[in-house]
C-alpha positions in Angstrom: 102.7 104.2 137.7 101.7 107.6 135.8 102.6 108.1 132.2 106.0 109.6 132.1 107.4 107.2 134.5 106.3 104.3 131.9 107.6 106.5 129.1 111.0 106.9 131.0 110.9 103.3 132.0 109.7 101.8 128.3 112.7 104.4 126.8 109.8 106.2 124.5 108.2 109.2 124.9 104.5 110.3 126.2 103.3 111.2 123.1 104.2 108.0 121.7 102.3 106.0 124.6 98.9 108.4 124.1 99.2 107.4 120.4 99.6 103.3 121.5 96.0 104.2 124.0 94.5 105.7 120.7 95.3 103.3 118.7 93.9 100.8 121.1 97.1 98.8 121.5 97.9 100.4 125.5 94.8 100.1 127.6 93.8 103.7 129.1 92.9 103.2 132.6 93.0 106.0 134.5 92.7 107.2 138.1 89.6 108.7 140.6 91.9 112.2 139.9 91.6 111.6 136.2 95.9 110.5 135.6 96.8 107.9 133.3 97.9 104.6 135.5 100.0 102.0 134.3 101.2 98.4 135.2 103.9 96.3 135.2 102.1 94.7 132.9 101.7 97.4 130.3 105.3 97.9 130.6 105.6 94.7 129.5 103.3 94.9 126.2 105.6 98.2 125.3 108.0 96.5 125.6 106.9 93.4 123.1 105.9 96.4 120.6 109.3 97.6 120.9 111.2 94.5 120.4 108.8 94.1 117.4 109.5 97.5 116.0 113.4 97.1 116.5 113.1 93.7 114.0 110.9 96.1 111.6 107.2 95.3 111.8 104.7 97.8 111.3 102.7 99.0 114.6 99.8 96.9 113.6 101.9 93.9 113.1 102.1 94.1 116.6 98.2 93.8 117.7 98.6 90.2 118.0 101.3 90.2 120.2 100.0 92.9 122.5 96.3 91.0 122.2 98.0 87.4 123.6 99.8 89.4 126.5 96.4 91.3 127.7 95.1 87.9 127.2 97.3 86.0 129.9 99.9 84.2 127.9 103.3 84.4 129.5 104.7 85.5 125.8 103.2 87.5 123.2 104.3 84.6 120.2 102.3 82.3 121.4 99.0 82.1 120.2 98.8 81.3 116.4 97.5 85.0 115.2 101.0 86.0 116.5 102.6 82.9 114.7 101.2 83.8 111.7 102.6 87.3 111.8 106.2 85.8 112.4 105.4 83.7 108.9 104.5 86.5 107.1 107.7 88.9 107.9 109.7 85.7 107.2 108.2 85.6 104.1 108.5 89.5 103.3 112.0 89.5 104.5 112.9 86.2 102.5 111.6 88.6 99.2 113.4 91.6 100.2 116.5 89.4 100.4 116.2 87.9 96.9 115.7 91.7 95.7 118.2 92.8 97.4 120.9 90.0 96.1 119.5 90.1 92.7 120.6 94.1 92.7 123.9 92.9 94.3 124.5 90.7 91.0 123.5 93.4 88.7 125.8 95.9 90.6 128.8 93.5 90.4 128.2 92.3 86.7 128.4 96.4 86.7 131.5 96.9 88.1 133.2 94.0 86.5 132.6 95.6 83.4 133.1 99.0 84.3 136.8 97.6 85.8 137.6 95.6 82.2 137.0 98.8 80.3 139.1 101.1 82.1 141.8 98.6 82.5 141.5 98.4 78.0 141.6 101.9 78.1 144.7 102.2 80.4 146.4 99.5 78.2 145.8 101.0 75.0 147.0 104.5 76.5 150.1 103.1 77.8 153.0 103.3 75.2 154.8 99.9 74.7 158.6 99.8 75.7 160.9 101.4 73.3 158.3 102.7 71.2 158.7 106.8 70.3 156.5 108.8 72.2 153.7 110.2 70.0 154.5 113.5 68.8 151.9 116.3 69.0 151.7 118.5 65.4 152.5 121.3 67.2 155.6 119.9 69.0 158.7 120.8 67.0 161.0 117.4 65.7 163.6 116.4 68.2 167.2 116.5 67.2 
């Protein structure tokens, strides 16, 4: 298949396929007339890269994948350089998460306080039952 009918087929865009061939992750075969041809197979490794991308690896994260496919394993997480990958994101995302809840604690500590104060400052503003209303200097004495 030519380029824009893997493009169309992958759901990307041409440009982004020529990058993948630069980049040495889509091979670049190409026809006697000089056109791009594509596989079934390539639509396959785009489609790895994509699923990869979609949980948040970088592009390169992704080489190990792509390199198990071309290398005739039925899935691109099975050899151990791609295994290895998998630990490392677990492990990024496993730090992002402890960031992200130790923020959360700090925001809520936040708002808990932020929450006490105004409820102090509502309570103190509130006049208690039966007490006069405070009188402004400028107000003249009621009757």
């Amino acid at each position: 298949m030519r380029i824009g009918e893997l493009a169309e087929r992958a759901g990307t865009t041409t440009r982004t396929l020529r990058y993948y061939e630069s980049l040495g992750l889509l091979p670049a075969r190409r026809t006697g007339n000089g056109y791009r041809s594509y596989d079934e197979e390539d639509l396959r490794l785009l489609q790895q890269i994509r699923t990869l991308r979609d949980f948040g690896f970088e592009l390169e994260e992704t080489r190990p994948f792509v390199e198990c496919l071309r290398s005739g394993h039925p899935a691109g997480d099975s050899c151990p350089a791609s295994l290895e990958v998998y630990r490392r994101k677990l492990a990024e995302l496993d730090e992002c998460i402890a960031r992200l809840g130790a923020i959360r604690e700090r925001v809520g500590t936040q708002l808990d306080q932020a929450e006490r104060a105004r409820a102090e400052l509502e309570a103190a503003a509130t006049t208690p039952a039966g007490a006069p209303e405070p009188r402004c200097e400028l107000t003249p004495p009621g009757p």
